[in-house]
PDBQT receptor file of N, H, CA, C and O in Angstrom, charges set to zero:
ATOM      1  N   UNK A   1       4.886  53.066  15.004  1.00  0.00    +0.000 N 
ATOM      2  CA  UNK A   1       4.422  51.716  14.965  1.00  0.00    +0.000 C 
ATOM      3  C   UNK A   1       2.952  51.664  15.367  1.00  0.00    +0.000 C 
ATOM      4  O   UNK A   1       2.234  50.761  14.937  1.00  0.00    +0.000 OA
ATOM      5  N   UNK A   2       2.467  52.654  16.220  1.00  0.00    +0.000 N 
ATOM      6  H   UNK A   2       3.050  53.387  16.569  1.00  0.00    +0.000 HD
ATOM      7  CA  UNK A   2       1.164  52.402  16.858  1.00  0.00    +0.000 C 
ATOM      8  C   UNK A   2       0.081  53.281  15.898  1.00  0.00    +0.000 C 
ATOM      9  O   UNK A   2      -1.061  52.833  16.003  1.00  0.00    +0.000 OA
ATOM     10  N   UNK A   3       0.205  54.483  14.951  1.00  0.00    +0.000 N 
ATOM     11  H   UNK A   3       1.132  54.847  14.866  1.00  0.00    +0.000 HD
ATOM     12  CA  UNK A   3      -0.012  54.310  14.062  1.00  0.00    +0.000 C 
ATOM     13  C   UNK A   3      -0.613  53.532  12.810  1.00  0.00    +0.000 C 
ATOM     14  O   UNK A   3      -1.794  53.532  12.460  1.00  0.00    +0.000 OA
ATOM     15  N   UNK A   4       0.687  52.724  12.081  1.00  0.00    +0.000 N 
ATOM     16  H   UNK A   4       1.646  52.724  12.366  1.00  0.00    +0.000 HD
ATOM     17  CA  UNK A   4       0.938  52.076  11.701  1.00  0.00    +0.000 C 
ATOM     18  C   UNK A   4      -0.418  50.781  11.405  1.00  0.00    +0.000 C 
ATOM     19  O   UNK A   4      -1.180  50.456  10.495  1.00  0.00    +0.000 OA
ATOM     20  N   UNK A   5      -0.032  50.288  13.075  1.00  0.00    +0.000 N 
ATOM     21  H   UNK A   5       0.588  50.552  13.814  1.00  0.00    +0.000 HD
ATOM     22  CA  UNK A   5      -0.438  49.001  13.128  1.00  0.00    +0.000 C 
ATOM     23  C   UNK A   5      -1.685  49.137  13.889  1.00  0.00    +0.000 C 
ATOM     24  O   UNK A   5      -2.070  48.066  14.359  1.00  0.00    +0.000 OA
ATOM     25  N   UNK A   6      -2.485  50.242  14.165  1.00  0.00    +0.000 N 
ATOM     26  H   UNK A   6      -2.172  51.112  13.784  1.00  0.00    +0.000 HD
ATOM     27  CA  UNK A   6      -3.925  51.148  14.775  1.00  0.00    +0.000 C 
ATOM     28  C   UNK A   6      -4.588  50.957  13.251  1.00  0.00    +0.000 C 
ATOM     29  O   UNK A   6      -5.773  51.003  13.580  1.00  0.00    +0.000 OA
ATOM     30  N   UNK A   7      -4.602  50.828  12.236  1.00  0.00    +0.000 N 
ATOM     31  H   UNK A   7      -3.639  50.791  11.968  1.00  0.00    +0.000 HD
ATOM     32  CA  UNK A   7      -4.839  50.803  11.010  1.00  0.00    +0.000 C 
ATOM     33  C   UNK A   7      -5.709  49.783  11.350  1.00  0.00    +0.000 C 
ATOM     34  O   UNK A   7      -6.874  50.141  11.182  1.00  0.00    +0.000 OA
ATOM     35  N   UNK A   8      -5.581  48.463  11.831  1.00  0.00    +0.000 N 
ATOM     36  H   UNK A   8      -4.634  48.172  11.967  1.00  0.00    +0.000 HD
ATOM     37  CA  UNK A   8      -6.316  47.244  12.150  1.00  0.00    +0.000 C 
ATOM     38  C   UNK A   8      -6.814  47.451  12.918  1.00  0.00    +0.000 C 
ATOM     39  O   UNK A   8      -7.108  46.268  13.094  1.00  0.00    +0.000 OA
ATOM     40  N   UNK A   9      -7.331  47.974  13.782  1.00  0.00    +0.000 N 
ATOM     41  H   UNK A   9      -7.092  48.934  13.639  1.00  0.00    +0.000 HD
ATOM     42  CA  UNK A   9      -7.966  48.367  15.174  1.00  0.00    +0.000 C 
ATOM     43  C   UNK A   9      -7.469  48.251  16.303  1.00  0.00    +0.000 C 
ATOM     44  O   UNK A   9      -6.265  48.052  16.465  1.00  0.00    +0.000 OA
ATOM     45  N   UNK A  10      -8.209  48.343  17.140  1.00  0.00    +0.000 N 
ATOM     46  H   UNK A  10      -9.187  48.505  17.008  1.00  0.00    +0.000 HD
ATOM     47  CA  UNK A  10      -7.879  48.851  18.432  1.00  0.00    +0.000 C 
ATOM     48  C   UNK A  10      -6.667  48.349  19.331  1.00  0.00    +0.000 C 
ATOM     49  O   UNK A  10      -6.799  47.255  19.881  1.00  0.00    +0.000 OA
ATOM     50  N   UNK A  11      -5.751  48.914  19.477  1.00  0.00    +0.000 N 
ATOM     51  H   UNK A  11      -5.644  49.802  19.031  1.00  0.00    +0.000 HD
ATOM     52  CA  UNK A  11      -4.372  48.629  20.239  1.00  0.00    +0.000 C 
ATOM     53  C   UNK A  11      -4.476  48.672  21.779  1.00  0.00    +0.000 C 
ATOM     54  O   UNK A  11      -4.662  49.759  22.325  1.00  0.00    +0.000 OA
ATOM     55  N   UNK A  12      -4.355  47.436  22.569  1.00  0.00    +0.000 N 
ATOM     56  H   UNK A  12      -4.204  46.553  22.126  1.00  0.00    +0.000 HD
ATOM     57  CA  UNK A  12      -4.683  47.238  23.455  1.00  0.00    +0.000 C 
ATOM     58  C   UNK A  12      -2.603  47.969  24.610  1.00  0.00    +0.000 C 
ATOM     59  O   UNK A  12      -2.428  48.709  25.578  1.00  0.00    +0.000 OA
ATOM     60  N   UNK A  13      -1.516  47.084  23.589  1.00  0.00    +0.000 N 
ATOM     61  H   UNK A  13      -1.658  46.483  22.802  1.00  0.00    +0.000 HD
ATOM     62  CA  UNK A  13      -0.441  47.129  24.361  1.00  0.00    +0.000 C 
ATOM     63  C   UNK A  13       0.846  47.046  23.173  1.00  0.00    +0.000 C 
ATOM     64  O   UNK A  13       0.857  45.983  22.552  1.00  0.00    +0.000 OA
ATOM     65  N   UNK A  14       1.748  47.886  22.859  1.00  0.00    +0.000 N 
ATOM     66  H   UNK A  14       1.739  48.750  23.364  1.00  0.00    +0.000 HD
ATOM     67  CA  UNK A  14       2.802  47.562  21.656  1.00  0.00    +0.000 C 
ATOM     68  C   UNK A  14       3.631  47.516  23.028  1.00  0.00    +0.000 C 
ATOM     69  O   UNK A  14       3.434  48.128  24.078  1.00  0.00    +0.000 OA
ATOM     70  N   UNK A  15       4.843  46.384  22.595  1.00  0.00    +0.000 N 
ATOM     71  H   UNK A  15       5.003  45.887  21.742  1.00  0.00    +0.000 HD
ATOM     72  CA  UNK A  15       5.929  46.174  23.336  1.00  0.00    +0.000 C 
ATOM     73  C   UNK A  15       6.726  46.095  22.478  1.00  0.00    +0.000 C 
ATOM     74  O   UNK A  15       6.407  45.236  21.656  1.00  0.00    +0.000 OA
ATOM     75  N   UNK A  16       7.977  46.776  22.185  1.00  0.00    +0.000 N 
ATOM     76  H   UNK A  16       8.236  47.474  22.853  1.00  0.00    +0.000 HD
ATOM     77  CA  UNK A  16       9.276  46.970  21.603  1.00  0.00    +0.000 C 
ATOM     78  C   UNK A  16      10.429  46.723  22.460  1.00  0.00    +0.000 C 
ATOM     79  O   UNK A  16      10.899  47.620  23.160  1.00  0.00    +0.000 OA
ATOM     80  N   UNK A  17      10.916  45.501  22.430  1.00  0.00    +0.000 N 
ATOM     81  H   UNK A  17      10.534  44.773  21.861  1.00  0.00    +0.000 HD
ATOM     82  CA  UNK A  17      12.152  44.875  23.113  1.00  0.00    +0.000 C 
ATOM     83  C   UNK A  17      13.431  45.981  22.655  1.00  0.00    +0.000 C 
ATOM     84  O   UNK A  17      13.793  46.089  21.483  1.00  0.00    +0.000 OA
ATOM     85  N   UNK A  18      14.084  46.829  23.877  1.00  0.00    +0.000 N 
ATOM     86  H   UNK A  18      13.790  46.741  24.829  1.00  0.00    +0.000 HD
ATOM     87  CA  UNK A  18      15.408  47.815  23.218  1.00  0.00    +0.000 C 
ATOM     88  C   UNK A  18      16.665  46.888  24.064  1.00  0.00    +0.000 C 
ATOM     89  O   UNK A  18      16.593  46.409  25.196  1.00  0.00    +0.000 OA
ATOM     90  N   UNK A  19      17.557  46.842  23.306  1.00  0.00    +0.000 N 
ATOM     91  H   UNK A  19      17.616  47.231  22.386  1.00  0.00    +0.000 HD
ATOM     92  CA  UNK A  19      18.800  46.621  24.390  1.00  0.00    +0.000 C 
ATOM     93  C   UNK A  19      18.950  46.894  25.473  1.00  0.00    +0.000 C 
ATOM     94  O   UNK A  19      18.239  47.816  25.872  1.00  0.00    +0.000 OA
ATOM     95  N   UNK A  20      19.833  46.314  26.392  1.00  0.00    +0.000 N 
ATOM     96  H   UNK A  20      20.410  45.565  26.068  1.00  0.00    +0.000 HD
ATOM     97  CA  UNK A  20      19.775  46.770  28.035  1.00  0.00    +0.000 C 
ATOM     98  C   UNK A  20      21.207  47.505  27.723  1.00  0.00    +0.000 C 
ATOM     99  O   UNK A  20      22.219  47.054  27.188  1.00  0.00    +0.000 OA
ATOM    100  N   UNK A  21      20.927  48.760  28.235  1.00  0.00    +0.000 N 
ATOM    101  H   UNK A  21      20.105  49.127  28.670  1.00  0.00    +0.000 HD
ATOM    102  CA  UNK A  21      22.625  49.542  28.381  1.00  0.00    +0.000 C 
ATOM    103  C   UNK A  21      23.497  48.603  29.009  1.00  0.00    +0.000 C 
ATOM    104  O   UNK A  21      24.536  48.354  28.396  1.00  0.00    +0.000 OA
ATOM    105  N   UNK A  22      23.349  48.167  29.833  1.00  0.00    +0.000 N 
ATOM    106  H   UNK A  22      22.506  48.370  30.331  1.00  0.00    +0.000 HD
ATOM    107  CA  UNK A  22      24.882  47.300  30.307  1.00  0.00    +0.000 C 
ATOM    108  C   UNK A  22      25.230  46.391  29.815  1.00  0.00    +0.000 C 
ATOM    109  O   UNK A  22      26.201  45.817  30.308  1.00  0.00    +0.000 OA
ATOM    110  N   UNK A  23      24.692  45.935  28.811  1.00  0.00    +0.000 N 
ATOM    111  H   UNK A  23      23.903  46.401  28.411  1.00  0.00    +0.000 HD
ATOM    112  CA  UNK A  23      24.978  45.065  27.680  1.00  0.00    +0.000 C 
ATOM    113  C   UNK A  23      24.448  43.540  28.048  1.00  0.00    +0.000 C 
ATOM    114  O   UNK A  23      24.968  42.485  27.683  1.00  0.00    +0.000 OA
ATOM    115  N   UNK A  24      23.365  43.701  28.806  1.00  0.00    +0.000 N 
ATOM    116  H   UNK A  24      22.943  44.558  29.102  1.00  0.00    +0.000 HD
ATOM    117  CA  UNK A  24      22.800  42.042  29.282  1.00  0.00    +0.000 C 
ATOM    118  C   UNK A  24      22.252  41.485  27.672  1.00  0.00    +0.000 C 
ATOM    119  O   UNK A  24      21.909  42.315  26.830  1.00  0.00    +0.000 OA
ATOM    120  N   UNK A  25      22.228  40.200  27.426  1.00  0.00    +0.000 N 
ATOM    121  H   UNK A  25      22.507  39.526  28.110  1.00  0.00    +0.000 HD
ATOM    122  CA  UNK A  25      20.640  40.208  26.253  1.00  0.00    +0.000 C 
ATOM    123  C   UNK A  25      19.725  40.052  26.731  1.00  0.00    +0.000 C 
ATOM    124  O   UNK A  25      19.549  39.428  27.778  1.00  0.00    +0.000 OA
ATOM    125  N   UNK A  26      18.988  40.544  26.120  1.00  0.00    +0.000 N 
ATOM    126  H   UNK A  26      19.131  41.051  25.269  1.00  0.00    +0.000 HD
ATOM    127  CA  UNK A  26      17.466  40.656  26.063  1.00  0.00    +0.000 C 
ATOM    128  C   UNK A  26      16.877  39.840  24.975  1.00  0.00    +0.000 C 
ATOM    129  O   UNK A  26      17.380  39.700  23.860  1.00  0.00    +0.000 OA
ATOM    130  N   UNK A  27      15.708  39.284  25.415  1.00  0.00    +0.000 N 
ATOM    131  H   UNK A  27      15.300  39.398  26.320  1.00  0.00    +0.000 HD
ATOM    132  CA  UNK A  27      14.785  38.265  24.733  1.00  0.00    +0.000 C 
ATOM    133  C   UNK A  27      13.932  39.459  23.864  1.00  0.00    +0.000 C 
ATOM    134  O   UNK A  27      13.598  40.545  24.339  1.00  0.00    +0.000 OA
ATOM    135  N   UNK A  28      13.593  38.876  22.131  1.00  0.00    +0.000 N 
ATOM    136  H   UNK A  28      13.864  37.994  21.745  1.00  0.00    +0.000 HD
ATOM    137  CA  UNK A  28      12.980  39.363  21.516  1.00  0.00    +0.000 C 
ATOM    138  C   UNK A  28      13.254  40.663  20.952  1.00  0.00    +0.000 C 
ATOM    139  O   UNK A  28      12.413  41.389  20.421  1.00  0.00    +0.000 OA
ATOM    140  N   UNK A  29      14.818  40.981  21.141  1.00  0.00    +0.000 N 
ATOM    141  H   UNK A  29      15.501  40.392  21.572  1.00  0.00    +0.000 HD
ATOM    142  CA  UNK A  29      15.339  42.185  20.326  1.00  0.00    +0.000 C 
ATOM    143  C   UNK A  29      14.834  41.834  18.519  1.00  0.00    +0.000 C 
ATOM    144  O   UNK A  29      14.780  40.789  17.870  1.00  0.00    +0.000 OA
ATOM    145  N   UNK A  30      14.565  43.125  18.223  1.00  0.00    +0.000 N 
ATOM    146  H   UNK A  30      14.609  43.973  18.750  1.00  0.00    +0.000 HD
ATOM    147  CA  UNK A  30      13.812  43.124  16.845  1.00  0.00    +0.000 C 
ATOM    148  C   UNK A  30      12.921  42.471  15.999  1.00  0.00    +0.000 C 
ATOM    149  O   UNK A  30      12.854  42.178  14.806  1.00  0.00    +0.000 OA
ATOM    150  N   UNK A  31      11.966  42.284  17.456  1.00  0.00    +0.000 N 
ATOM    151  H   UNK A  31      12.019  42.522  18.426  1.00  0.00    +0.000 HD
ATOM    152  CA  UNK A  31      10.587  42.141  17.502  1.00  0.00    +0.000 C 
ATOM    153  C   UNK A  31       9.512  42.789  17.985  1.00  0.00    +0.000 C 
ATOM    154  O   UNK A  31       9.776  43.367  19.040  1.00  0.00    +0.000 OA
ATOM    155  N   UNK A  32       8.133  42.946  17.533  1.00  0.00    +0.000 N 
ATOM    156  H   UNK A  32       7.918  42.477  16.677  1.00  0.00    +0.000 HD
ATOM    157  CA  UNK A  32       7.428  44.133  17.555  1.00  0.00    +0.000 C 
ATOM    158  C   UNK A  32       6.185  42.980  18.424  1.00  0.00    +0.000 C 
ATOM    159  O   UNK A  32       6.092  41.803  18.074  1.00  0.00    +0.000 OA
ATOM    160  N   UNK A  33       5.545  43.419  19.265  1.00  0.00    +0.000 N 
ATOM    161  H   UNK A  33       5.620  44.375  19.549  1.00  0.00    +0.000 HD
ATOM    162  CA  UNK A  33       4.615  42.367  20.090  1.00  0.00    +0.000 C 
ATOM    163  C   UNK A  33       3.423  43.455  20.466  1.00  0.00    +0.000 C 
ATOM    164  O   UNK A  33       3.481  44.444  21.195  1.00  0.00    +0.000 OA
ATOM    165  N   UNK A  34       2.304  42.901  19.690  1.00  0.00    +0.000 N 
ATOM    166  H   UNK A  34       2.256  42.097  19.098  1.00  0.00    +0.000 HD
ATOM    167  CA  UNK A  34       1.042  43.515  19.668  1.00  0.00    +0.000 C 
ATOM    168  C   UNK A  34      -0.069  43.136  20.203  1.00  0.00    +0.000 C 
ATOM    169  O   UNK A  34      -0.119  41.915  20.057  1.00  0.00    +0.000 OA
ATOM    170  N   UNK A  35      -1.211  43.598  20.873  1.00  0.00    +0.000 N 
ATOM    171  H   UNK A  35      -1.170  44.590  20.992  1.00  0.00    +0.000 HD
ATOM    172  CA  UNK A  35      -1.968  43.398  21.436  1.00  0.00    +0.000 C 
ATOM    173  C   UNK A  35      -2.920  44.246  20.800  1.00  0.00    +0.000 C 
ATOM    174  O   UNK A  35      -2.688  45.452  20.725  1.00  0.00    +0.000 OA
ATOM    175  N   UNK A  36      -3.902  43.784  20.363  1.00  0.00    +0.000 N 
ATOM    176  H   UNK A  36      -4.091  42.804  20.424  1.00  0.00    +0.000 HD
ATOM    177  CA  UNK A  36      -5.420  44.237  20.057  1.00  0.00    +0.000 C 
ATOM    178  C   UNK A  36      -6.315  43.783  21.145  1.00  0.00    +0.000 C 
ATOM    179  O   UNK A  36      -6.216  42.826  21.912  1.00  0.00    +0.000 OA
ATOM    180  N   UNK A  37      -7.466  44.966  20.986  1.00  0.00    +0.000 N 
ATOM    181  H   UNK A  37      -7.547  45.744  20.362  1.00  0.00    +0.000 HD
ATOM    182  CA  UNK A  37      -8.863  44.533  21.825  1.00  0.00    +0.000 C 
ATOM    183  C   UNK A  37      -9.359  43.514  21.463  1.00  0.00    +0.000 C 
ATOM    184  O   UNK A  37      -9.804  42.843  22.395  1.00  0.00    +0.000 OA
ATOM    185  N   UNK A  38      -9.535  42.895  20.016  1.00  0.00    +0.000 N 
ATOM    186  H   UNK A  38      -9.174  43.439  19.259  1.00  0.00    +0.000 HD
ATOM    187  CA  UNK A  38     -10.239  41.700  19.889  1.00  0.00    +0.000 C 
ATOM    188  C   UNK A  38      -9.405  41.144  18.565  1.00  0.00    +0.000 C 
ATOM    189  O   UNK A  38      -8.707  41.770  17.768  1.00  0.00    +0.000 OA
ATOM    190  N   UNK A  39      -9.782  39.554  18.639  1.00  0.00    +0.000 N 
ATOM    191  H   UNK A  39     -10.349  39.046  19.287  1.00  0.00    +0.000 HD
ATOM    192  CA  UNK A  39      -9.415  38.646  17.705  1.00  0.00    +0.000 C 
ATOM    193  C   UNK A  39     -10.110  39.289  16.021  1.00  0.00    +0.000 C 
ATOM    194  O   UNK A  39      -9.408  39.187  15.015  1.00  0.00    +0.000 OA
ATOM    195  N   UNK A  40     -11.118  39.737  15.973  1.00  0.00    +0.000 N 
ATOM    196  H   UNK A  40     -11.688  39.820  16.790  1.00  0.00    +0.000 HD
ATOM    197  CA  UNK A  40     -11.136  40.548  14.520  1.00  0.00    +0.000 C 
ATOM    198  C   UNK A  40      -9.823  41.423  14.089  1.00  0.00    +0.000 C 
ATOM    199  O   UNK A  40      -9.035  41.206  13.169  1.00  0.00    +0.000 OA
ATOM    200  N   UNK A  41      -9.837  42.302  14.886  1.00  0.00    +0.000 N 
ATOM    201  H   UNK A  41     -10.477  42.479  15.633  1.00  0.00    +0.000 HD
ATOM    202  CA  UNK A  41      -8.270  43.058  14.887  1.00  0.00    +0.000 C 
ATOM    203  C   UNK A  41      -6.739  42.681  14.113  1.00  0.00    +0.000 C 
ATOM    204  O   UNK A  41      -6.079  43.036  13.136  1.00  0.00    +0.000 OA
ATOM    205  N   UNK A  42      -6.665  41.615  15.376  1.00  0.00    +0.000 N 
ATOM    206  H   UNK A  42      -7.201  41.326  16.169  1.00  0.00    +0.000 HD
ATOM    207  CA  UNK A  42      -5.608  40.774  15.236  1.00  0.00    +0.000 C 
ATOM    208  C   UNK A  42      -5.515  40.307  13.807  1.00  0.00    +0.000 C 
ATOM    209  O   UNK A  42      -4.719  40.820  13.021  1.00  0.00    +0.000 OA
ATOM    210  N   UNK A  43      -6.523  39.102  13.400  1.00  0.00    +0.000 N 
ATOM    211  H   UNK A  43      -7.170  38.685  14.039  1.00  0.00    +0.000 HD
ATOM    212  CA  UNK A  43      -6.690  38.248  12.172  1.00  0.00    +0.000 C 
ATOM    213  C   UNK A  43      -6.638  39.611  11.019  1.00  0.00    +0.000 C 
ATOM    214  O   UNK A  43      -5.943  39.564  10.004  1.00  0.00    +0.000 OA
ATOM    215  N   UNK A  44      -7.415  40.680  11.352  1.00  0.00    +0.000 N 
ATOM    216  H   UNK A  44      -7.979  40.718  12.176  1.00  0.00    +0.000 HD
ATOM    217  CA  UNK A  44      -6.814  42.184   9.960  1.00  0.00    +0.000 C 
ATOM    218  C   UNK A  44      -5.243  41.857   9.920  1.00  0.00    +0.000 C 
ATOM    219  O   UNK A  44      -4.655  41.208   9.054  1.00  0.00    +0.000 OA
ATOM    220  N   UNK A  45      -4.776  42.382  10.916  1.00  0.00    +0.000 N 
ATOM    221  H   UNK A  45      -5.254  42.909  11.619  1.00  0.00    +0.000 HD
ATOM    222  CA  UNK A  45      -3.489  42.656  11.136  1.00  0.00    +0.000 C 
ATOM    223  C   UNK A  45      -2.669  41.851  10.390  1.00  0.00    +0.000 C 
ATOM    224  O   UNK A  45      -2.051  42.174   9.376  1.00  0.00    +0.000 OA
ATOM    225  N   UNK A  46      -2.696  40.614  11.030  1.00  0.00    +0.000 N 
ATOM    226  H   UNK A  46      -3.198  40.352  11.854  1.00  0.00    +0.000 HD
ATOM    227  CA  UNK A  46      -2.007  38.966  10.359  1.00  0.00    +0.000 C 
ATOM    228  C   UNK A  46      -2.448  39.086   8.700  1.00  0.00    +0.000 C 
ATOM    229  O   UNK A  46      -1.692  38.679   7.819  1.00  0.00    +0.000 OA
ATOM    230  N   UNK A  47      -3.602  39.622   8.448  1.00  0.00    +0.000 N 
ATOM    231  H   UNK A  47      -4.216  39.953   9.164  1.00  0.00    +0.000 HD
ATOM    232  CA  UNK A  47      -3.687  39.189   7.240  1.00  0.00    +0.000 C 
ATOM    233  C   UNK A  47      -3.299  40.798   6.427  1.00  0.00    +0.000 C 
ATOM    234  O   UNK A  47      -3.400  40.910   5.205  1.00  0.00    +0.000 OA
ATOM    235  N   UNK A  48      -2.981  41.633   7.071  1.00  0.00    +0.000 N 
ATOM    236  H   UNK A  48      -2.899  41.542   8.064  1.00  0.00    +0.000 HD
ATOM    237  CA  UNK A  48      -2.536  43.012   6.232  1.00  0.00    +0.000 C 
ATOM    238  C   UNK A  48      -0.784  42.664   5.850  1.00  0.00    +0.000 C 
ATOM    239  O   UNK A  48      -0.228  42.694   4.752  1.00  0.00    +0.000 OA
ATOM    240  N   UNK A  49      -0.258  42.361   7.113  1.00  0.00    +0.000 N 
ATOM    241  H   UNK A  49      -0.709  42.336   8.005  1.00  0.00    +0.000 HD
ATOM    242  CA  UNK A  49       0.782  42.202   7.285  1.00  0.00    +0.000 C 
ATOM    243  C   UNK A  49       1.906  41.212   6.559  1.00  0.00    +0.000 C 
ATOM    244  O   UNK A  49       3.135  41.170   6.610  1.00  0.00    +0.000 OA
ATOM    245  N   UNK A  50       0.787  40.356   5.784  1.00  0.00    +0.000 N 
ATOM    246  H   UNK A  50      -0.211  40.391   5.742  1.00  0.00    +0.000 HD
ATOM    247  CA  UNK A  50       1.344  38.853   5.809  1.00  0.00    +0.000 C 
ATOM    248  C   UNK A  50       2.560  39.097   4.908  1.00  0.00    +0.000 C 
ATOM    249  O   UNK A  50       2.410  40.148   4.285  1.00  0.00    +0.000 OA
ATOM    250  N   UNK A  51       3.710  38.477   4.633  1.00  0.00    +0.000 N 
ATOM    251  H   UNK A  51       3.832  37.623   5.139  1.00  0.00    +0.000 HD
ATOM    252  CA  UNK A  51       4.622  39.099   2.866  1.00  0.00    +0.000 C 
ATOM    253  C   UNK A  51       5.111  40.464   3.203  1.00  0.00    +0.000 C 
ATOM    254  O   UNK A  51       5.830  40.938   2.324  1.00  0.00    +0.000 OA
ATOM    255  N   UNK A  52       4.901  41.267   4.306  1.00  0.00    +0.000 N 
ATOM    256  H   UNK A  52       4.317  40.881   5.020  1.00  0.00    +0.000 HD
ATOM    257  CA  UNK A  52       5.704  42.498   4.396  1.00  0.00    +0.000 C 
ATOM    258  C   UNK A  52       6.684  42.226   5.297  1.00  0.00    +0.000 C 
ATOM    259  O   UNK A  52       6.497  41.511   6.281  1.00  0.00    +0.000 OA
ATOM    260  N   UNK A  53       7.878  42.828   4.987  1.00  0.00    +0.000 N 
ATOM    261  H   UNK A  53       8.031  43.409   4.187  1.00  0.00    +0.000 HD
ATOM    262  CA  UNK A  53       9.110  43.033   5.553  1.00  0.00    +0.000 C 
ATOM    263  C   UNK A  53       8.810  43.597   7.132  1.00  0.00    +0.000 C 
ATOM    264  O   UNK A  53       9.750  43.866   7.880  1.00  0.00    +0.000 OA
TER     265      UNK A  53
């Protein structure tokens, strides 16, 4: 993913929500939460991304 989504620049923080083994839920399962160094970045990203699965 960091890869991936480093394509747009600079990756400040990826957070990937996993299940809790004891079976609590967790907020934001199969969601990907990104952080870039700057708003140029980001707006690549949003706009690389837009229509993809």
């Amino acid at each position: 993913m960091e890869t991936e989504c480093g394509k747009f620049g600079s990756l400040v923080n990826v957070v990937i929500p996993r299940p809790n083994p004891n079976g609590e839920p967790v907020a934001g399962i199969g969601k990907v939460f990104l952080e870039y160094a700057d708003t140029e970045s980001c707006t690549r990203a949003r706009a690389g991304w837009d229509g993809k699965p």
